[in-house]
mmCIF file of the N, C-alpha and C atoms, coordinates in Angstrom:
data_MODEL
# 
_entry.id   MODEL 
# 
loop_
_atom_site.group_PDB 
_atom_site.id 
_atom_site.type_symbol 
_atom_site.label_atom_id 
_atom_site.label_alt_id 
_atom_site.label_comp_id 
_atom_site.label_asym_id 
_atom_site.label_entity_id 
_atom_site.label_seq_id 
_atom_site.pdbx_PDB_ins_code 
_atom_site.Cartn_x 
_atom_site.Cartn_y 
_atom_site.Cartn_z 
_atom_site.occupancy 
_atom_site.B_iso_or_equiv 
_atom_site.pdbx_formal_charge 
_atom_site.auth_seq_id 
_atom_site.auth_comp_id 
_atom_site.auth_asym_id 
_atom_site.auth_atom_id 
_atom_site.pdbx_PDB_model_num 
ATOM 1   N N  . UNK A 1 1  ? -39.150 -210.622 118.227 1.00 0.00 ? 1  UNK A N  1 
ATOM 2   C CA . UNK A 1 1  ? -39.265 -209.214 117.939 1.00 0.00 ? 1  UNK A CA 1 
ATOM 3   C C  . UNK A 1 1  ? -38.042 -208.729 117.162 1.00 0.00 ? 1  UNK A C  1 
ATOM 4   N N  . UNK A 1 2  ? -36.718 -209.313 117.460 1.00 0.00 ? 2  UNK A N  1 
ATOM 5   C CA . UNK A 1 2  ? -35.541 -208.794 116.679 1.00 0.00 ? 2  UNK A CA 1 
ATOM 6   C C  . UNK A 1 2  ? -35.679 -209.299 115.071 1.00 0.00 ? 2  UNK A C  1 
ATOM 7   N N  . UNK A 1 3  ? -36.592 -210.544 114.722 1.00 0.00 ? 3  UNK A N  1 
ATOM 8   C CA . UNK A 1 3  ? -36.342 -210.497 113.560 1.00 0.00 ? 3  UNK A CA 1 
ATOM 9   C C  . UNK A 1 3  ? -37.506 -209.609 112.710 1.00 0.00 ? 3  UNK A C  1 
ATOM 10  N N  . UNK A 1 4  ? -38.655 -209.210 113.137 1.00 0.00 ? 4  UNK A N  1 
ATOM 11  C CA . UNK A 1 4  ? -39.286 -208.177 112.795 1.00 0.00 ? 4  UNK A CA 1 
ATOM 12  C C  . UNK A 1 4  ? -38.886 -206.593 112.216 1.00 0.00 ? 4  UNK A C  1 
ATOM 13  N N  . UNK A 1 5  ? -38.008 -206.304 113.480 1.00 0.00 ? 5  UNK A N  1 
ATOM 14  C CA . UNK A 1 5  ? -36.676 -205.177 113.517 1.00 0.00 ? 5  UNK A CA 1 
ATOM 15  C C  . UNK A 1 5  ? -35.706 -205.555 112.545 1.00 0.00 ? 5  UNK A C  1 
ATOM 16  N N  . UNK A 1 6  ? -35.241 -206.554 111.886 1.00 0.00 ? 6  UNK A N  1 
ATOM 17  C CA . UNK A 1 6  ? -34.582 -206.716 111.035 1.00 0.00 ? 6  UNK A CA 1 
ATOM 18  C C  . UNK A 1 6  ? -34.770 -206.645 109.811 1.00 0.00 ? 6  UNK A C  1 
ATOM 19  N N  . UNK A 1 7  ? -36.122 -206.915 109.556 1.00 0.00 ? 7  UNK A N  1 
ATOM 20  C CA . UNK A 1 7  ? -36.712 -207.565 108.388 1.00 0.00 ? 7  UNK A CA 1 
ATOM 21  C C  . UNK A 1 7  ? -37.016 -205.820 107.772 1.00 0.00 ? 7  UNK A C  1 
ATOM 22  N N  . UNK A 1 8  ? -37.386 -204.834 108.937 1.00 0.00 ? 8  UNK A N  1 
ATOM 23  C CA . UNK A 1 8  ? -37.843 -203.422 108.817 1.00 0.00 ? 8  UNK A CA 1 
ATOM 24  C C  . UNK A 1 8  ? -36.440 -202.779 108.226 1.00 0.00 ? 8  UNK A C  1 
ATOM 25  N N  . UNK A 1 9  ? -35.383 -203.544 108.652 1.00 0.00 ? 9  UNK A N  1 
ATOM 26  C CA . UNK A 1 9  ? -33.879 -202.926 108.635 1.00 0.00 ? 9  UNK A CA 1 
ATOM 27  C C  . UNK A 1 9  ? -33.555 -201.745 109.457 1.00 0.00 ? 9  UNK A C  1 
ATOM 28  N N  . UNK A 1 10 ? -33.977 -202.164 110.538 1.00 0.00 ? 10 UNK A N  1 
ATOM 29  C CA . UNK A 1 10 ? -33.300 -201.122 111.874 1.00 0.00 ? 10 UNK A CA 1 
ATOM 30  C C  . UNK A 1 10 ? -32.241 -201.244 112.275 1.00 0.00 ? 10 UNK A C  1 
ATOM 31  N N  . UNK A 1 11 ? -31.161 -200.249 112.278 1.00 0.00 ? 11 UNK A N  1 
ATOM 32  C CA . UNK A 1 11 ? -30.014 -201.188 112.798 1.00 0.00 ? 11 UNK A CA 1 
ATOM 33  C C  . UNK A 1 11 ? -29.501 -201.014 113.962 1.00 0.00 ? 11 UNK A C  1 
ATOM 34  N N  . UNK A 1 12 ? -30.046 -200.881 115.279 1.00 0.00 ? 12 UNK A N  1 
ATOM 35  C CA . UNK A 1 12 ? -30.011 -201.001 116.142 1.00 0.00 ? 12 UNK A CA 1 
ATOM 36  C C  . UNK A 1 12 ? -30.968 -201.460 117.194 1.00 0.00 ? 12 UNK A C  1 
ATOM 37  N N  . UNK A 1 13 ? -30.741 -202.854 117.254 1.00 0.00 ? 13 UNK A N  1 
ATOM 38  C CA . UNK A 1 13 ? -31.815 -204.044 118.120 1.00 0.00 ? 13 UNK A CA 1 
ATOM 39  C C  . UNK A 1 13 ? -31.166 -204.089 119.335 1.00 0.00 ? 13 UNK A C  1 
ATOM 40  N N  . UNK A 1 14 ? -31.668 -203.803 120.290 1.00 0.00 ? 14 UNK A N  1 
ATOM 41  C CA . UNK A 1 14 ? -31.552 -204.159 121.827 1.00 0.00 ? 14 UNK A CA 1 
ATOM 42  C C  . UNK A 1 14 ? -32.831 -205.269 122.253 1.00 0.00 ? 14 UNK A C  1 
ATOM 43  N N  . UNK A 1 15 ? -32.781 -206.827 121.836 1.00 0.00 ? 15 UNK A N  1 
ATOM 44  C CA . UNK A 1 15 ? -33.554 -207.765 122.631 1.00 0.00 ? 15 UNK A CA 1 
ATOM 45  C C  . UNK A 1 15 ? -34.147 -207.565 123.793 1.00 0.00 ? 15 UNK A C  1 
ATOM 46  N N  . UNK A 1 16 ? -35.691 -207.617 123.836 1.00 0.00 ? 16 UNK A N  1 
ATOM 47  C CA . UNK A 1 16 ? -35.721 -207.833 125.426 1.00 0.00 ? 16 UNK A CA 1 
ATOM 48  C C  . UNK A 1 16 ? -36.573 -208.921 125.437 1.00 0.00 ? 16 UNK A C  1 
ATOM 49  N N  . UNK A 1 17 ? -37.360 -209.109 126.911 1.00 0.00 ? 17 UNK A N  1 
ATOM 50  C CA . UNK A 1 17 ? -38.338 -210.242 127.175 1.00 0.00 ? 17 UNK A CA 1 
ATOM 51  C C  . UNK A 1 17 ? -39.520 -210.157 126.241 1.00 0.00 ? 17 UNK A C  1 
ATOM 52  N N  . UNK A 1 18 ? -39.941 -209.557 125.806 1.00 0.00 ? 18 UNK A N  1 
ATOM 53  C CA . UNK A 1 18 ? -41.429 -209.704 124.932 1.00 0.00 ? 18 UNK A CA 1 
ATOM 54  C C  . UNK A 1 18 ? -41.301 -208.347 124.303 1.00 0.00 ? 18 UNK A C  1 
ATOM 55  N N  . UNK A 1 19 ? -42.329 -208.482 123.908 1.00 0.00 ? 19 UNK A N  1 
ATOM 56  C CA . UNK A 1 19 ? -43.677 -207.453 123.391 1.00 0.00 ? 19 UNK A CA 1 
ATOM 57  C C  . UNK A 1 19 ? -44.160 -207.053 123.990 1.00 0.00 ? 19 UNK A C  1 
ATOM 58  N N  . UNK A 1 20 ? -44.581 -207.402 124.913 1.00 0.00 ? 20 UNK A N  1 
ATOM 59  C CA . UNK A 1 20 ? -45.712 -206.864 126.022 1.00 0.00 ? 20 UNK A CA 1 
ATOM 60  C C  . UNK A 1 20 ? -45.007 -206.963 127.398 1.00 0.00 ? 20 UNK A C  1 
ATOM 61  N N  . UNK A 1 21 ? -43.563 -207.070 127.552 1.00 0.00 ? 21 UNK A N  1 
ATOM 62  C CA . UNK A 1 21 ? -42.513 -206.213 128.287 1.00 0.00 ? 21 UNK A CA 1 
ATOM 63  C C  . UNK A 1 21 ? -41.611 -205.841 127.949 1.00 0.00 ? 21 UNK A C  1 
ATOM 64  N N  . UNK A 1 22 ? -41.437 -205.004 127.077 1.00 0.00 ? 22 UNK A N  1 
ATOM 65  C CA . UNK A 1 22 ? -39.925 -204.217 126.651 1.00 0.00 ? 22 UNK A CA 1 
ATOM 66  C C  . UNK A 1 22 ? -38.852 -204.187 127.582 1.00 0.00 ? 22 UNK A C  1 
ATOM 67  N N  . UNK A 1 23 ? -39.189 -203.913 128.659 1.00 0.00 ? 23 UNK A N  1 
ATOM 68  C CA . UNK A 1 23 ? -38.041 -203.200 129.855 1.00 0.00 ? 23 UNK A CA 1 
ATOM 69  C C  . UNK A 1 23 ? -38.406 -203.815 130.681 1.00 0.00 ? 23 UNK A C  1 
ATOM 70  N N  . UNK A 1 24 ? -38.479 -205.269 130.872 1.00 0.00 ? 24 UNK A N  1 
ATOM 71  C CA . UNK A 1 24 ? -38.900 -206.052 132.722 1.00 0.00 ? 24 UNK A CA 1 
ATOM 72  C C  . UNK A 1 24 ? -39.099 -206.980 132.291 1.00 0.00 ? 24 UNK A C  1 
ATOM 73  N N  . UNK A 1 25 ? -39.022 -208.234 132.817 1.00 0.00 ? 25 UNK A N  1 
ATOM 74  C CA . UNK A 1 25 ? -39.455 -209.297 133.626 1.00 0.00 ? 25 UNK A CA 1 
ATOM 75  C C  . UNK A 1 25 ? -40.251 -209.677 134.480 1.00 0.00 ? 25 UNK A C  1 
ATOM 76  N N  . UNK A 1 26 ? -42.149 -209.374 134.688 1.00 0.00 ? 26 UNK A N  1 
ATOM 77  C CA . UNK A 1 26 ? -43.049 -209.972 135.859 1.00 0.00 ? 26 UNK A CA 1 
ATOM 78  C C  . UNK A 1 26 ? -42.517 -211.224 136.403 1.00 0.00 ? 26 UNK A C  1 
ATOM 79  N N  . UNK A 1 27 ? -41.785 -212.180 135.756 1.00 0.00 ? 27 UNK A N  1 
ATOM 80  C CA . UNK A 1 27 ? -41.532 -213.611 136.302 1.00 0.00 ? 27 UNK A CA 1 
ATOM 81  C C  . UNK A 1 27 ? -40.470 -213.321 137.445 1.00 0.00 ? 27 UNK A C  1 
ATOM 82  N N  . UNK A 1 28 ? -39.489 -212.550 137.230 1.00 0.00 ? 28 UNK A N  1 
ATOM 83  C CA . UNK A 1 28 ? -38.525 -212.347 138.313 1.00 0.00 ? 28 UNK A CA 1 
ATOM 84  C C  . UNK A 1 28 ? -38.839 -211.293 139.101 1.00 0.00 ? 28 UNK A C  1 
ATOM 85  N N  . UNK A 1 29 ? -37.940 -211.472 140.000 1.00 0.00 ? 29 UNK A N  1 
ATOM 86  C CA . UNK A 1 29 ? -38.045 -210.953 142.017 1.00 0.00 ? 29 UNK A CA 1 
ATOM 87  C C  . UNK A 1 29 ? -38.011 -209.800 141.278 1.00 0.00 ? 29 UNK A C  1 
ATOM 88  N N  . UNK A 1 30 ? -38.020 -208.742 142.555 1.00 0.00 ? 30 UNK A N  1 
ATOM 89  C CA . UNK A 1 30 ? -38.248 -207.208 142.049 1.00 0.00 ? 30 UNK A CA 1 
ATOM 90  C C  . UNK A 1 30 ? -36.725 -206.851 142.389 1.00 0.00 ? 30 UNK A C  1 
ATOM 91  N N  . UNK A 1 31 ? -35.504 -207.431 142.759 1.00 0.00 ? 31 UNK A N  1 
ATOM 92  C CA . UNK A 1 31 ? -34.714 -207.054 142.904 1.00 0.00 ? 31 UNK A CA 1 
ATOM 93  C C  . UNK A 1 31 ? -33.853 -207.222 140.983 1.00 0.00 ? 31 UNK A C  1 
ATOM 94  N N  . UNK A 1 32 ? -34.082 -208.808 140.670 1.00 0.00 ? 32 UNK A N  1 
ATOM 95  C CA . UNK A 1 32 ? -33.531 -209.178 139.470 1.00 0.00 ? 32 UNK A CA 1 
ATOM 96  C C  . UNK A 1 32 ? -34.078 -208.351 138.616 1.00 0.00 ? 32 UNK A C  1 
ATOM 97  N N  . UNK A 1 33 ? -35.405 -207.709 138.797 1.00 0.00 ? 33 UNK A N  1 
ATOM 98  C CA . UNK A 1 33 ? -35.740 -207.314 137.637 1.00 0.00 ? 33 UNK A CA 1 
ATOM 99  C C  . UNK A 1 33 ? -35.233 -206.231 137.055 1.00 0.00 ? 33 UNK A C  1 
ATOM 100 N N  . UNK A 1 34 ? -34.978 -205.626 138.626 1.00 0.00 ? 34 UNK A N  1 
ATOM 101 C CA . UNK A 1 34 ? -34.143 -204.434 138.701 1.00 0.00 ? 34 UNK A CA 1 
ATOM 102 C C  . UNK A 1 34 ? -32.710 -203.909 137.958 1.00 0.00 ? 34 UNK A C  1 
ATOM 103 N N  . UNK A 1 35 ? -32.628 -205.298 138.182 1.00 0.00 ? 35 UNK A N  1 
ATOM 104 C CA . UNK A 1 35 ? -30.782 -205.951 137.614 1.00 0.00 ? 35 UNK A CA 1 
ATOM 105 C C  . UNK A 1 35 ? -30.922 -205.953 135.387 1.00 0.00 ? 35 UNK A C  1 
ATOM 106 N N  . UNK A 1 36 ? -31.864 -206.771 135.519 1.00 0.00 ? 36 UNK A N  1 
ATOM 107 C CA . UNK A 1 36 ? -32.393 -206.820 134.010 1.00 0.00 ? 36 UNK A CA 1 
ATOM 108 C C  . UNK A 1 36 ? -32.342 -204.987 133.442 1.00 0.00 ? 36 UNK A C  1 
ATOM 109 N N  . UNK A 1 37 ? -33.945 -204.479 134.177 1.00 0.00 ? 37 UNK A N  1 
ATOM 110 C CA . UNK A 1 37 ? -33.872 -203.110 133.468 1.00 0.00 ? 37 UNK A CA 1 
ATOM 111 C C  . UNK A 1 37 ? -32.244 -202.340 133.060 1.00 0.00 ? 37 UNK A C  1 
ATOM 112 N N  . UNK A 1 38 ? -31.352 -202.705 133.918 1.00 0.00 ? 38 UNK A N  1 
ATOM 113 C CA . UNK A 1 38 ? -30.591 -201.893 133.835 1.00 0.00 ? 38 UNK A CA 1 
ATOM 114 C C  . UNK A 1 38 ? -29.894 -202.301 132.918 1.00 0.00 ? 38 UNK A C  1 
ATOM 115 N N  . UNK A 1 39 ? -29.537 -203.891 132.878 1.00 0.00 ? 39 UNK A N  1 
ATOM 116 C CA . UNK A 1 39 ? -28.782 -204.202 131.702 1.00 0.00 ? 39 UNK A CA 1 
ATOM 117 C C  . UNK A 1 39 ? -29.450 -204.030 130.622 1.00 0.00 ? 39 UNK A C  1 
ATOM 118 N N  . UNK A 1 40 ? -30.752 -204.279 130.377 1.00 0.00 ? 40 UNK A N  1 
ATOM 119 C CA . UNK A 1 40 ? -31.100 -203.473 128.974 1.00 0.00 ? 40 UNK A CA 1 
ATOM 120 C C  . UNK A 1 40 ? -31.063 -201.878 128.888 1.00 0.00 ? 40 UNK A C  1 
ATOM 121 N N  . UNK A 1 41 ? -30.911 -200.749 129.712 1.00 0.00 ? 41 UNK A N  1 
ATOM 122 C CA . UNK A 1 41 ? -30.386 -199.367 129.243 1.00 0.00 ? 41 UNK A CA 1 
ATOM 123 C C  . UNK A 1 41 ? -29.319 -199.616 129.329 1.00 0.00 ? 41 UNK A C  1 
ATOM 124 N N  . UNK A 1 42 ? -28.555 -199.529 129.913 1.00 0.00 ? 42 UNK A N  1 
ATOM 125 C CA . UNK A 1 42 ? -27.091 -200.227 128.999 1.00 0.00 ? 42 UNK A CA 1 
ATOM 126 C C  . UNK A 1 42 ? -26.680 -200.473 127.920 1.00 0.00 ? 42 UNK A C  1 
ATOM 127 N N  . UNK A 1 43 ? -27.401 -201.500 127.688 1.00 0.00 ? 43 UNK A N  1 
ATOM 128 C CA . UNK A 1 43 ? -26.805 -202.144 126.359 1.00 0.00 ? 43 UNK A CA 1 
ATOM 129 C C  . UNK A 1 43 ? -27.469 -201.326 124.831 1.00 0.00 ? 43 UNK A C  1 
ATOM 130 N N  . UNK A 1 44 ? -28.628 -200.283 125.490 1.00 0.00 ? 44 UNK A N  1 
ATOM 131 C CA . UNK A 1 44 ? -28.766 -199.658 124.474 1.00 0.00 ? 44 UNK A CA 1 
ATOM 132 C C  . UNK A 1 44 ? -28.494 -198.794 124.477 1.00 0.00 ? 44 UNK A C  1 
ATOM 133 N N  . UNK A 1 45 ? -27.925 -197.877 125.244 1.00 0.00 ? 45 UNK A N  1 
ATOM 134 C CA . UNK A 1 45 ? -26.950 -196.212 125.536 1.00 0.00 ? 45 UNK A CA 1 
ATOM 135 C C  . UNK A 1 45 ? -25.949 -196.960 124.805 1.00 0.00 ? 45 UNK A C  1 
ATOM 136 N N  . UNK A 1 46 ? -25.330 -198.117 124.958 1.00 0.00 ? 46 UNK A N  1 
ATOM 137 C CA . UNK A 1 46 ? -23.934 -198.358 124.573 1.00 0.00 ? 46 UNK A CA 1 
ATOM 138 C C  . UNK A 1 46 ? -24.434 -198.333 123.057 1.00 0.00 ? 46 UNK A C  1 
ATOM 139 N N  . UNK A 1 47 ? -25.752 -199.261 122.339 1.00 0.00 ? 47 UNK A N  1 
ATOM 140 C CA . UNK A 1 47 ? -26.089 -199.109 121.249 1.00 0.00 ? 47 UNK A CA 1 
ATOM 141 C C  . UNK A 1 47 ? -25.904 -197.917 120.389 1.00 0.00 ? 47 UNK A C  1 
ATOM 142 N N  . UNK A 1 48 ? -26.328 -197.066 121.193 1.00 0.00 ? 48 UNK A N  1 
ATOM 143 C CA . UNK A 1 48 ? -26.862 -195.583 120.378 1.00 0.00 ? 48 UNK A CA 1 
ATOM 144 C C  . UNK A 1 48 ? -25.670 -194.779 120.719 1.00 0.00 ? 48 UNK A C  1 
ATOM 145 N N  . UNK A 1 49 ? -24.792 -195.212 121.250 1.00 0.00 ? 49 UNK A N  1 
ATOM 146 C CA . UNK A 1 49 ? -23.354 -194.381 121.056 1.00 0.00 ? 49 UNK A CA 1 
ATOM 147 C C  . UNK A 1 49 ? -21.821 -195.044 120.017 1.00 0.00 ? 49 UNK A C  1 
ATOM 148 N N  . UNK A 1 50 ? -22.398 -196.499 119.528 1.00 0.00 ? 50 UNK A N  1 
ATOM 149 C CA . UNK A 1 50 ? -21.799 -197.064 118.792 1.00 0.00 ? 50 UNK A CA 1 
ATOM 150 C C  . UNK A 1 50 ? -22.310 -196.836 117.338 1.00 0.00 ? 50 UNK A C  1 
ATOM 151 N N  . UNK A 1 51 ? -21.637 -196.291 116.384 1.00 0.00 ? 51 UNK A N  1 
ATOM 152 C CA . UNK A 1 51 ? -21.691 -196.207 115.040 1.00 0.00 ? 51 UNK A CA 1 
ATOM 153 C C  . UNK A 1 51 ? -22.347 -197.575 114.196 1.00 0.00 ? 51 UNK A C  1 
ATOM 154 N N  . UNK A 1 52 ? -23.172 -197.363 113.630 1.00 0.00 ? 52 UNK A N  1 
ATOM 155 C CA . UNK A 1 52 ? -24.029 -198.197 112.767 1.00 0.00 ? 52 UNK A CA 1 
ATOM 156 C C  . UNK A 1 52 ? -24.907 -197.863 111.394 1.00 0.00 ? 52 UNK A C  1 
ATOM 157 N N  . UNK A 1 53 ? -24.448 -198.879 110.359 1.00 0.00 ? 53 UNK A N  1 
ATOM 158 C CA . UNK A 1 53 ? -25.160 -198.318 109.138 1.00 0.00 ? 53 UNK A CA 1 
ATOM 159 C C  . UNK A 1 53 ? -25.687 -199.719 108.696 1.00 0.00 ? 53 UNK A C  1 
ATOM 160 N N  . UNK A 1 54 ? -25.755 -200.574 109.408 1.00 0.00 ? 54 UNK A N  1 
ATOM 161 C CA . UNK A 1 54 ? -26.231 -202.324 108.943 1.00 0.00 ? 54 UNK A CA 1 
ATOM 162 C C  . UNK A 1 54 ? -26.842 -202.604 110.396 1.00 0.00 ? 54 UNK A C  1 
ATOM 163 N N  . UNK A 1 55 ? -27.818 -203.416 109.995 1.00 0.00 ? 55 UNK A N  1 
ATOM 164 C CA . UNK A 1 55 ? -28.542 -204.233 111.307 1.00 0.00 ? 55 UNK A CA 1 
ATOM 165 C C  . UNK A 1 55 ? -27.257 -204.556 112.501 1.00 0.00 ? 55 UNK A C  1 
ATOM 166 N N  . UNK A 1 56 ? -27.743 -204.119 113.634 1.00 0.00 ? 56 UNK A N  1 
ATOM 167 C CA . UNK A 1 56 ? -26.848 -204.973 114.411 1.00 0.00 ? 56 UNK A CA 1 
ATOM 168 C C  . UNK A 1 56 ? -27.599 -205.415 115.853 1.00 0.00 ? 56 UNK A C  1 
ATOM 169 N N  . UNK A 1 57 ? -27.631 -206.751 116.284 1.00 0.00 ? 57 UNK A N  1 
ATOM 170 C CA . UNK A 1 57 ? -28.403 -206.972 117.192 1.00 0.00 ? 57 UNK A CA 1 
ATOM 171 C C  . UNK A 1 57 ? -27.449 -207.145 118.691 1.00 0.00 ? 57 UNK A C  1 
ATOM 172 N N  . UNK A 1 58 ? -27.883 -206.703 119.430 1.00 0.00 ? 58 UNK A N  1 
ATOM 173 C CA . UNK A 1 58 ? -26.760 -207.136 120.849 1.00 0.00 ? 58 UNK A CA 1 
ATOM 174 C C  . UNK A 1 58 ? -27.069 -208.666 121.222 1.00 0.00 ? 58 UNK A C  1 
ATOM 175 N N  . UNK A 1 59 ? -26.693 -208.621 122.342 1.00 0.00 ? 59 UNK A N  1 
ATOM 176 C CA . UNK A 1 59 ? -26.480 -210.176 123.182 1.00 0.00 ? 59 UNK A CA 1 
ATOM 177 C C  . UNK A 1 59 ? -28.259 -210.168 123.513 1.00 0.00 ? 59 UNK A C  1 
ATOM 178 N N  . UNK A 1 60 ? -28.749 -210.591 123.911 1.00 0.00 ? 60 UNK A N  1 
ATOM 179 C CA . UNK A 1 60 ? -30.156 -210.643 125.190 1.00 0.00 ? 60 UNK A CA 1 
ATOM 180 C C  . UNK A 1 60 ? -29.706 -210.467 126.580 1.00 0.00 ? 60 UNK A C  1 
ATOM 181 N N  . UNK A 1 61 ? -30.136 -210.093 127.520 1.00 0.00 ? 61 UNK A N  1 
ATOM 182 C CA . UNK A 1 61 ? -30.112 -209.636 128.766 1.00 0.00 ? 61 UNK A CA 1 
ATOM 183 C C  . UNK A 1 61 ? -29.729 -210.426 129.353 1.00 0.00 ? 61 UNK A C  1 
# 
């Protein structure tokens, strides 16, 4: 999905598990998943408060 987002020239990519889960993990416990959601709002509040004028992709979760 990030190179889709790239190719569009978005420049702010926050990776997650799929397409058809943006924000979760079904494979993990409901506690980890818990753990996941959060590190992906995170990492994209931190996104959208960091200055950007070029693609930039974060880490993955």
């Amino acid at each position: 999905m990030a190179d889709i987002s790239r190719h569009l020239g978005v420049n702010r990519i926050v990776p997650a598990v799929g397409i058809s889960y943006p924000c979760g993990d079904p494979a993990l416990s409901a506690d980890a998943d818990i753990e996941l959601r959060r590190k992906l709002v995170h990492q994209a509040l931190q996104s959208l408060t960091a200055g950007s004028t070029e693609p930039n992709q974060g880490k993955a979760a």
